[in-house]
Structure formats: C-alpha cells, structure tokens
VOKOL-519209 format. One line per field, with one value per residue: residue number from 1; z negated, y, x of N, C-alpha, C in turn. Coordinates in Angstrom, 1 decimal. Last residue first. Example, Ala and Ser with C-alpha at 12.3 -4.5 7.8 and 13.67 -1.06 7.14 Angstrom:
2
nr <- 2,1
n_pz <- -7.1,-7.8
n_py <- -2.2,-5.7
n_px <- 12.8,13.2
ca_pz <- -7.1,-7.8
ca_py <- -1.1,-4.5
ca_px <- 13.7,12.3
c_pz <- -7.9,-7.8
c_py <- 0.0,-3.3
c_px <- 12.9,13.2
This chain:
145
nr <- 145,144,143,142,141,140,139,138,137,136,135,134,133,132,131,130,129,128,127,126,125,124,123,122,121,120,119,118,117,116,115,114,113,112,111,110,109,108,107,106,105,104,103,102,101,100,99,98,97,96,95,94,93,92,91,90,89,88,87,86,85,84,83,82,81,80,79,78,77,76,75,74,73,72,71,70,69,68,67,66,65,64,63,62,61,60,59,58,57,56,55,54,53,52,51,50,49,48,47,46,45,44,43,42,41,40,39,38,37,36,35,34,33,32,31,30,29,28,27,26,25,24,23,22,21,20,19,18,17,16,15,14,13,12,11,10,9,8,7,6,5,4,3,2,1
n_pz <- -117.7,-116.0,-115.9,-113.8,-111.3,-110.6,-111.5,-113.3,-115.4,-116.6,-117.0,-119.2,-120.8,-121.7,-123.4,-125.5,-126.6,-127.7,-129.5,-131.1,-132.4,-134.0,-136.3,-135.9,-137.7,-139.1,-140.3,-142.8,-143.7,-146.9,-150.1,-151.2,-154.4,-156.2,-157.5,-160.6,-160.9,-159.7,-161.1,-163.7,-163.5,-162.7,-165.2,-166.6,-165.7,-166.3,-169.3,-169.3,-167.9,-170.2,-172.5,-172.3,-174.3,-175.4,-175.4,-178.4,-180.2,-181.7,-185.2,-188.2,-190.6,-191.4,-189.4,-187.8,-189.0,-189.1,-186.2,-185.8,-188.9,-190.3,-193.3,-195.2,-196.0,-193.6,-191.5,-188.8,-186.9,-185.0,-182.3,-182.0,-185.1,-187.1,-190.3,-193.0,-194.0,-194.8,-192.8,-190.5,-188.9,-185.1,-182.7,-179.6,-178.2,-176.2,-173.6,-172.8,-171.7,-173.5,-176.6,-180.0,-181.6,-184.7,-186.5,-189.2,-191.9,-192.9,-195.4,-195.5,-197.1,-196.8,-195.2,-192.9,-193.3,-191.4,-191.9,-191.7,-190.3,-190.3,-189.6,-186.4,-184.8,-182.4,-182.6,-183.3,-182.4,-179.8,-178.5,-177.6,-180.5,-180.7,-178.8,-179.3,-181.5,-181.9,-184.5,-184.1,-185.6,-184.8,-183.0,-182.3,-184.1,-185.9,-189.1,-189.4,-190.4
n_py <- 91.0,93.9,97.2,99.2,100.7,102.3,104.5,103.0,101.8,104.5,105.6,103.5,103.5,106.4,106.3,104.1,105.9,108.2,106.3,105.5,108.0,109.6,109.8,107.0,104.3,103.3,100.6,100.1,98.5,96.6,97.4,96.5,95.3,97.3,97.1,97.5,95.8,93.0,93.2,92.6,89.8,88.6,88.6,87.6,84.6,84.4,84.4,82.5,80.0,80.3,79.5,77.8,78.2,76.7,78.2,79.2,79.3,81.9,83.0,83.5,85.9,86.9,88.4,86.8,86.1,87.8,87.9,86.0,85.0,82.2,79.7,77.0,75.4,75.4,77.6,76.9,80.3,81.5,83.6,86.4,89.1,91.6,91.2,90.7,89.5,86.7,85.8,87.6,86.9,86.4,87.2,87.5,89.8,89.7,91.1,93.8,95.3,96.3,94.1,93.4,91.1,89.0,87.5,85.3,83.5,80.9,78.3,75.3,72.6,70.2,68.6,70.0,72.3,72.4,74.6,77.0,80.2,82.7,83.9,83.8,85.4,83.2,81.1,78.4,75.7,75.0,74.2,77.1,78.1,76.9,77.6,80.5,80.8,78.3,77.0,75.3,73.9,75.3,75.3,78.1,78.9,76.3,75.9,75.5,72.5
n_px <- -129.5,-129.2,-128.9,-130.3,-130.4,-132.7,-133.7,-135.3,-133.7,-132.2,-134.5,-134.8,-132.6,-132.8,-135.3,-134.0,-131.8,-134.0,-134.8,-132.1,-131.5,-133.3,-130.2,-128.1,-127.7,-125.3,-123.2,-121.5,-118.8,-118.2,-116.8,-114.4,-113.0,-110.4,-107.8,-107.8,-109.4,-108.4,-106.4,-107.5,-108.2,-105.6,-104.4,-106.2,-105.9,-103.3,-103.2,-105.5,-103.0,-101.2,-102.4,-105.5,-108.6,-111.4,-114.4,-116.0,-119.2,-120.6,-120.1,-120.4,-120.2,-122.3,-122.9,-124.0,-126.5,-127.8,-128.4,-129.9,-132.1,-131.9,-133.1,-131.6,-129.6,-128.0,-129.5,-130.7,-131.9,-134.9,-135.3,-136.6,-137.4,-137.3,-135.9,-135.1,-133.1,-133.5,-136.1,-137.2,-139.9,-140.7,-142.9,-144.7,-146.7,-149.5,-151.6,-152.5,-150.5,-149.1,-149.0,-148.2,-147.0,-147.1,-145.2,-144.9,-142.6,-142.0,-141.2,-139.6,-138.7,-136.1,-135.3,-133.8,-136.8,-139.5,-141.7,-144.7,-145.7,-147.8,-149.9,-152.4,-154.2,-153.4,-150.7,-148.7,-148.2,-148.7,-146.2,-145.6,-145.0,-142.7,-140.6,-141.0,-139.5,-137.0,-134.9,-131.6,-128.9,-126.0,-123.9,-123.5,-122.3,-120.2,-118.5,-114.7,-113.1
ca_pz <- -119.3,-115.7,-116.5,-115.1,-111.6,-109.8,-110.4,-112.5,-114.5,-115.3,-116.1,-118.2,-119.9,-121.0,-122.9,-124.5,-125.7,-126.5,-128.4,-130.4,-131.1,-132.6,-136.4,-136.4,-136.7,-139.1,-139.2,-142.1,-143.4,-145.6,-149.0,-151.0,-153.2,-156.3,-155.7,-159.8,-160.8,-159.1,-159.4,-163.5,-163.6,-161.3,-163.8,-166.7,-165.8,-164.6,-168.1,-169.7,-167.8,-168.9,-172.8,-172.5,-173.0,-175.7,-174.6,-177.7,-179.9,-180.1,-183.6,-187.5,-190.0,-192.3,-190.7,-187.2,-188.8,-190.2,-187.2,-185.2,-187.7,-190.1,-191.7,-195.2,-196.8,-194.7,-192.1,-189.8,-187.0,-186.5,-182.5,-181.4,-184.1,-186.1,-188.9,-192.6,-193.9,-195.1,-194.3,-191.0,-189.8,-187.2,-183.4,-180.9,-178.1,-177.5,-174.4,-173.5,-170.7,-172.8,-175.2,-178.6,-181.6,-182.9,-186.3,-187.9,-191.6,-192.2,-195.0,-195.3,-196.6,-197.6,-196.6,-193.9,-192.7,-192.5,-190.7,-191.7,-190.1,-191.2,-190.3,-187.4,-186.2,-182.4,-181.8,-183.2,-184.2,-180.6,-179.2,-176.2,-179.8,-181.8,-178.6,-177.7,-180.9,-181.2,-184.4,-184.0,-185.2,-185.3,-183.6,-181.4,-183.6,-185.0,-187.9,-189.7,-189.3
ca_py <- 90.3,92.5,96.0,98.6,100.3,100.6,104.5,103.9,101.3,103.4,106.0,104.1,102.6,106.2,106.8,103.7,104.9,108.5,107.1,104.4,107.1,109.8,109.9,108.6,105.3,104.2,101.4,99.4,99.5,96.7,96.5,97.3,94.7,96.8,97.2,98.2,97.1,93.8,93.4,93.9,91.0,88.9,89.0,88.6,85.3,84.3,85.4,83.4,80.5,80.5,80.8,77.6,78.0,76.9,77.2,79.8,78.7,80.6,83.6,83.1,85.4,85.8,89.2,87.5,84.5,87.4,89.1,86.0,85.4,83.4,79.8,78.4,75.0,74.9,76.9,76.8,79.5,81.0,82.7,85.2,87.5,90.5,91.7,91.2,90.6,87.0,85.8,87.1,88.1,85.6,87.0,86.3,89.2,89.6,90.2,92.9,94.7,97.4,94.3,93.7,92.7,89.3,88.6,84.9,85.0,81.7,79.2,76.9,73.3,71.2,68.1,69.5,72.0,71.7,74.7,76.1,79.0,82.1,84.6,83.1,84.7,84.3,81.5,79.5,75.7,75.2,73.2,75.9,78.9,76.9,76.3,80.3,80.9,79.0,77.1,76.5,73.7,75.3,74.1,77.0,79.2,77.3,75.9,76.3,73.4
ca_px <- -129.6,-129.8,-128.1,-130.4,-129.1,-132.6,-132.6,-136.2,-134.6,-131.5,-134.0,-136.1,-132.9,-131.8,-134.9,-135.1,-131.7,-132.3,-135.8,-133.5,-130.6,-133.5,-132.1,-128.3,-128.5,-126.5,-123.3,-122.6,-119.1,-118.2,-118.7,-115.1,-113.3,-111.7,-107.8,-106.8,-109.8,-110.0,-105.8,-106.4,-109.3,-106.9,-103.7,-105.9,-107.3,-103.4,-102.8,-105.4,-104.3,-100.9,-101.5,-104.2,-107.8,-109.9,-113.6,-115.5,-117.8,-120.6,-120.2,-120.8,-119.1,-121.8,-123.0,-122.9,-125.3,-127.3,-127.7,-128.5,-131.4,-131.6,-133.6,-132.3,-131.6,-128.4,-128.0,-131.0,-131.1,-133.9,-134.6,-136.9,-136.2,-137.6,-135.8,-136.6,-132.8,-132.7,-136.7,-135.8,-139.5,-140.5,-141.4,-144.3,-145.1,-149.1,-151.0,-153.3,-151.5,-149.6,-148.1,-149.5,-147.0,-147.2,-145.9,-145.1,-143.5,-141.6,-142.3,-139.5,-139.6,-136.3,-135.4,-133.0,-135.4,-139.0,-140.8,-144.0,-145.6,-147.0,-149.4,-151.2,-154.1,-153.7,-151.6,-148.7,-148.6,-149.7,-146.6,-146.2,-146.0,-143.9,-141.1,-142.0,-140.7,-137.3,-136.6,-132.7,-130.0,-126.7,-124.0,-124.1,-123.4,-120.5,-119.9,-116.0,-113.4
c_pz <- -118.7,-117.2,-116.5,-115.4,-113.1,-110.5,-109.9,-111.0,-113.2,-114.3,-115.5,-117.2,-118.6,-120.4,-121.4,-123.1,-124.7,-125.2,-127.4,-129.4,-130.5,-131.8,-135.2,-135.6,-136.5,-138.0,-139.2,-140.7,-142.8,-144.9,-147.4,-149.9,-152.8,-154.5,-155.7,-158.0,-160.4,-159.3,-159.6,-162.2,-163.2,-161.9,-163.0,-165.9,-165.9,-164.8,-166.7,-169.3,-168.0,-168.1,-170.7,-171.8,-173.4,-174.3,-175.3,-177.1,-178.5,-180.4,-182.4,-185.8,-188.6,-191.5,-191.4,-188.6,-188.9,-190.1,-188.3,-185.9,-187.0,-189.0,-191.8,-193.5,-196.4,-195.1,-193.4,-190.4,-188.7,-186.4,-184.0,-181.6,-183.6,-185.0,-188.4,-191.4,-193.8,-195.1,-195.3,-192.6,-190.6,-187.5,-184.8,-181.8,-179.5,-177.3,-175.6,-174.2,-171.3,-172.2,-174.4,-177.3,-180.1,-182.7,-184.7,-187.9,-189.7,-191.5,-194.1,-194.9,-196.7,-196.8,-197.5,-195.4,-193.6,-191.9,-191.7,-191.4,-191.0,-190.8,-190.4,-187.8,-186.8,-183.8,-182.9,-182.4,-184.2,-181.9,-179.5,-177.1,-178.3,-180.9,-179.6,-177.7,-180.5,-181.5,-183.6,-184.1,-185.1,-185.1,-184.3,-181.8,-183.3,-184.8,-186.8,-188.5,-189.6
c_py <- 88.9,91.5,94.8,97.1,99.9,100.1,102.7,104.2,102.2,102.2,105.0,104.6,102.7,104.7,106.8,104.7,103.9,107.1,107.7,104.9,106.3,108.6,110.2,108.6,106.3,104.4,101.8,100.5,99.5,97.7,97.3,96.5,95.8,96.6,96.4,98.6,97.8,95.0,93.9,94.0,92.5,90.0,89.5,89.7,86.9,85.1,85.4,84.3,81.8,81.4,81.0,79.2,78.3,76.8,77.7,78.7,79.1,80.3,82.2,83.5,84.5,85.1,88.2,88.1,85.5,86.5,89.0,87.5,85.6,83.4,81.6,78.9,76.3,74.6,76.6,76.7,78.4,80.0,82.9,83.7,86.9,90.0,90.8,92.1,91.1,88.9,86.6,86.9,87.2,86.6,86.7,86.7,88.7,89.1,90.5,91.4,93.7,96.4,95.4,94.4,93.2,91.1,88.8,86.1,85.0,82.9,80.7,77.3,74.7,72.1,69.2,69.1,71.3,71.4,73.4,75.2,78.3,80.9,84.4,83.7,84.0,84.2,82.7,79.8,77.2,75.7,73.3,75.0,77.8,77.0,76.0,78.7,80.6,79.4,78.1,76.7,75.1,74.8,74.0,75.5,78.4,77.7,77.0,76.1,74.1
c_px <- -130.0,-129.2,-129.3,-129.9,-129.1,-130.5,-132.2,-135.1,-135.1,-132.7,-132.7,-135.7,-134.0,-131.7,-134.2,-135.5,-132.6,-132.4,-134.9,-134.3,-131.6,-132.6,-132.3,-130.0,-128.8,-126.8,-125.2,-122.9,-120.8,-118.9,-118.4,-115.8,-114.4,-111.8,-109.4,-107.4,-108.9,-110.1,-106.8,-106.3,-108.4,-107.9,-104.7,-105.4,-107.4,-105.0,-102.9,-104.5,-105.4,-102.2,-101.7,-103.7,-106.4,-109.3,-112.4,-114.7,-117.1,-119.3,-120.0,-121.0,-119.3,-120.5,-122.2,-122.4,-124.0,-126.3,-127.0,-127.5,-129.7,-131.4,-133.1,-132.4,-131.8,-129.5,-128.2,-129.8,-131.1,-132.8,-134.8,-136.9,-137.3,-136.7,-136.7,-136.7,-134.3,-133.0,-135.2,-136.3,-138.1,-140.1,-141.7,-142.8,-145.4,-147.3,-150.2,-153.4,-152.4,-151.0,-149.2,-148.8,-147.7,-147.4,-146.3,-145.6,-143.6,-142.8,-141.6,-140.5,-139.4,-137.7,-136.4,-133.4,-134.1,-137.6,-139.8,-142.8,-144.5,-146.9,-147.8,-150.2,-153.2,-154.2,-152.2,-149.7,-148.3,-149.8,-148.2,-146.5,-146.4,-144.9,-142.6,-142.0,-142.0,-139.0,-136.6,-134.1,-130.8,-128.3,-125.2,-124.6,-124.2,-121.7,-119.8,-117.1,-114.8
C-alpha cells in the first residue's frame, strides 16, 4: 500500500521556531531524519509591522514552505510530495453513501436554502411612530402595556 501524506512525519516551522532552534539570525537548521542528518536552509522575510515570517527553502525544488515532509532520507515540500504522487488519505466510503452525498449536494444547488426576510425600516418610521404615540398620549387613548 502506497504512503500517505499524512503518514508522513513533518518538521513544522513555527514547532522550531516555539522550541528556540530558530530566531533572528538563523540560516540553517539541522534536522535528523531516520538516521540520517539534514541541513535545511532557514529564511525569514520581514512583515509591514516589524516582524518576521519563518519558512525552509525546499532542499528538492527551492520553494518556500512552512511544512517538510520527511520521506525517507530526505525532507519536501507539499509540492514535491504532490509532484511525486503523494496526496491525504482519503475516508473510504461506500457506493450508496456517495450517492445519497451527491443526491443532497445537487438538491442544494438546484433549491439553494434562502435567508429569511428581514424587515427595514423605512428611513423616518421611528420619528412617525414616536410621533404618533405623543398624540395618542396627549388624546388620553394610548395603549396601556
């Protein structure tokens, strides 16, 4: 049975970067996978408001990523996994199910659910109706609450 995505062990980031073994100045981190030692290119890139975004440089292609994945003796991005065939595992559902799932997406667009009406105030009703209580008060015939 072929790996999944998901199966894949990952070196996130942001877990480098809360550990410590990432910060201001750091080129290049370390990363030991399966036995094997990986050197991984570490870039930050400066944000409007004087922070810094964290990504690795795909040692396969030379993209930036959040995520590595490790396959084998080697660390890639999600591009390269997708490139190599690699995609999440996907729930196995049964023939029925899948059409009953089908069934209902096809009603929703067919007879999409619409949002209920809301009722406006046309511009002035509130000063009309405060209005029009003043004068029921004032004639002594104002609805009692």
């Amino acid at each position: 049975m072929r790996a999944a995505l998901d199966e894949l062990p990952a070196v996130k980031v942001w877990g480098l970067r809360a550990a410590g073994l990432i910060g201001r100045g750091t080129r290049s981190v370390v990363i030991e996978a399966g036995g094997s030692v990986l050197t991984v290119t570490v870039e930050e890139t400066p944000m409007k408001n004087g922070g810094v975004h964290w990504h690795f440089r795909c040692p396969e292609c030379g993209r930036r990523a959040k995520v590595l994945r490790l396959l084998g003796e080697r660390a890639v991005c999600f591009r390269c996994c997708a490139a190599k065939g690699l995609w999440y595992r996907r729930p196995v559902t049964e023939a029925g199910e899948r059409a009953l799932i089908a069934h209902k997406r096809m009603n929703w667009f067919a007879n999409p659910p619409r949002a209920p009406k809301r009722y406006r105030n046309p511009r002035g009703f509130r000063k009309k109706e405060v209005k029009l209580q003043a004068a029921l008060v004032a004639l002594g015939k104002a609805a009692r609450l």
